[in-house]
VODONU-689876 format. One record per residue (C-alpha): x, y, z. Coordinates in Angstrom, 3 decimals, decimal comma. Each point is the difference from the previous one (the first is absolute). Example, Ala and Ser with C-alpha at 12.3 -4.5 7.8 and 13.67 -1.06 7.14 Angstrom:
BEGIN
12,300:-4,500:7,800
1,370:3,440:-0,660
END
This chain:
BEGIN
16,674:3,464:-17,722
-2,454:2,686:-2,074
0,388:3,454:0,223
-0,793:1,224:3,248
0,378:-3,267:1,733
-3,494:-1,131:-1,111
-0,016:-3,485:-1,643
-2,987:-1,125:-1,794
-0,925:-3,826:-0,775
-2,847:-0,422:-2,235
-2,421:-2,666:1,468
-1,277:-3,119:-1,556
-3,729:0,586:1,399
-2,505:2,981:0,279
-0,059:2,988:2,999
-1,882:-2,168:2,408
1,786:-3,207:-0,451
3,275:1,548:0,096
-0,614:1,983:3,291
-1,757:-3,204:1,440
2,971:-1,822:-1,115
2,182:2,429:1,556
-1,489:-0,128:3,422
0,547:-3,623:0,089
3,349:0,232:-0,488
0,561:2,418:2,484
-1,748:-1,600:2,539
2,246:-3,373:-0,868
2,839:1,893:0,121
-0,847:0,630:3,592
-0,223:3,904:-0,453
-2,957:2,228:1,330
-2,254:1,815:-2,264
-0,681:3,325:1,991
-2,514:1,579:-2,708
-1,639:-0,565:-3,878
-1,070:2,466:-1,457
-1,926:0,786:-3,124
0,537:3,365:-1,751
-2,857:-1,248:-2,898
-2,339:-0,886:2,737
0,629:3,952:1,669
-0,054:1,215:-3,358
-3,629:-1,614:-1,102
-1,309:1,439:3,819
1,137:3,722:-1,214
-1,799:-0,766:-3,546
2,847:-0,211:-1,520
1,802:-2,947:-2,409
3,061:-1,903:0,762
1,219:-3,367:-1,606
0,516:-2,421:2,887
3,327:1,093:2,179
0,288:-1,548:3,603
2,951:0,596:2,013
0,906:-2,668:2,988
2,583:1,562:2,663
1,326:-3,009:1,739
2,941:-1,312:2,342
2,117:-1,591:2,672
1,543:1,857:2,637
2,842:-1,900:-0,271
1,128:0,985:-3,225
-0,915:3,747:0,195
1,419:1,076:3,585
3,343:-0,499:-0,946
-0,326:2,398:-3,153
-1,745:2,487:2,714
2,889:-0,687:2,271
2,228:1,072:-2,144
-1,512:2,931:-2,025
-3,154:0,926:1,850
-1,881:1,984:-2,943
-0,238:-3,225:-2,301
-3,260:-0,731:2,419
-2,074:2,275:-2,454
0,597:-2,497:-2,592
-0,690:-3,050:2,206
-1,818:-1,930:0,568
0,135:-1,700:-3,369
-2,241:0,654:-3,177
-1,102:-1,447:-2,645
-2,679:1,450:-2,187
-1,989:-2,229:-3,035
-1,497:2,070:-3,035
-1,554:-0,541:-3,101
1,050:2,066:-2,695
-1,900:1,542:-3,130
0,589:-3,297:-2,288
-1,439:-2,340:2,987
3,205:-1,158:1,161
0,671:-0,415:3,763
3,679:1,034:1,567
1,200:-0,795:3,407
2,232:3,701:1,483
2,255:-0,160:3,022
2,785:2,077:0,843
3,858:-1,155:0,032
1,135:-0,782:3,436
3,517:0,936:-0,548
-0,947:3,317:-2,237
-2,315:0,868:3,209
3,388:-0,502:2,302
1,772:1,700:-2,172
-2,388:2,779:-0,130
0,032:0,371:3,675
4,136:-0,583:0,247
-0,466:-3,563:2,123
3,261:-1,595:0,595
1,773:-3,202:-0,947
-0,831:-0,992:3,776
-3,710:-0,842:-1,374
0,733:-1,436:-3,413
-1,539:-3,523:1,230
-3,048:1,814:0,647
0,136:1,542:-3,242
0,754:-3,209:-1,679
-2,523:-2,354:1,809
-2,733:2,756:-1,033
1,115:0,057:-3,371
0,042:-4,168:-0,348
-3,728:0,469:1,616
-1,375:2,551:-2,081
1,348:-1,823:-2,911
-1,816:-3,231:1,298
-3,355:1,066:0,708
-0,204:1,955:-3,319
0,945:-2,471:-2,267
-2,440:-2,726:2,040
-3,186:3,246:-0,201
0,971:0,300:-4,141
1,305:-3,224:-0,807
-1,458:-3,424:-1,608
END
């Protein structure tokens, strides 16, 4: 886990592939993608520059309620996210936060650790088939 609960994979492909890539996974995994949105796309309508940075909040009912039933406030971290940038060299990186540093952050109990786990096992999945070869 990196500081802060934030892991970072570095991706195999460019912004748009990855994020394309991503979405496909999600989607197999049989998860809901609520919203996508592009921060470079609001930046260039303001007149302003942003290398490319999309964030995709996604998931499944059934793996969040039982963090919510058992620490309520963890629903401002969920649904899921995962947000794709480029940074200054060109390189694209795939961001998503920890599921078990977000339940510990919000003091959920042992009674939803297969929650925690099964999110953890997913996040891990889709991001290494959105960044992988």
């Amino acid at each position: 886990m990196a500081a802060d609960g934030l892991t970072t994979v570095h991706s195999n492909y460019g912004p748009q592939e990855t994020i394309g890539r991503l979405e496909a996974a999600i989607k197999a995994k049989g998860m809901t993608i609520f919203a996508r949105i592009d921060h470079a796309g609001a930046a260039a309508e303001v007149g302003m520059a942003l290398r490319p940075t999309e964030v995709l909040l996604f998931g499944n009912p059934k793996g969040g309620t039982p963090l919510m039933q058992s620490a309520q406030t963890i629903g401002i971290d969920l649904p899921l996210k995962a947000l794709v940038w480029q940074d200054a060299a060109g390189a694209t990186w795939l961001s998503y936060n920890d599921p078990a540093w977000l339940a510990w952050r919000h003091g959920v109990g042992p009674e939803a650790q297969a929650a925690i786990d099964g999110m953890t096992a997913a996040l891990r999945a889709v991001a290494t088939a959105a960044t992988g070869p």
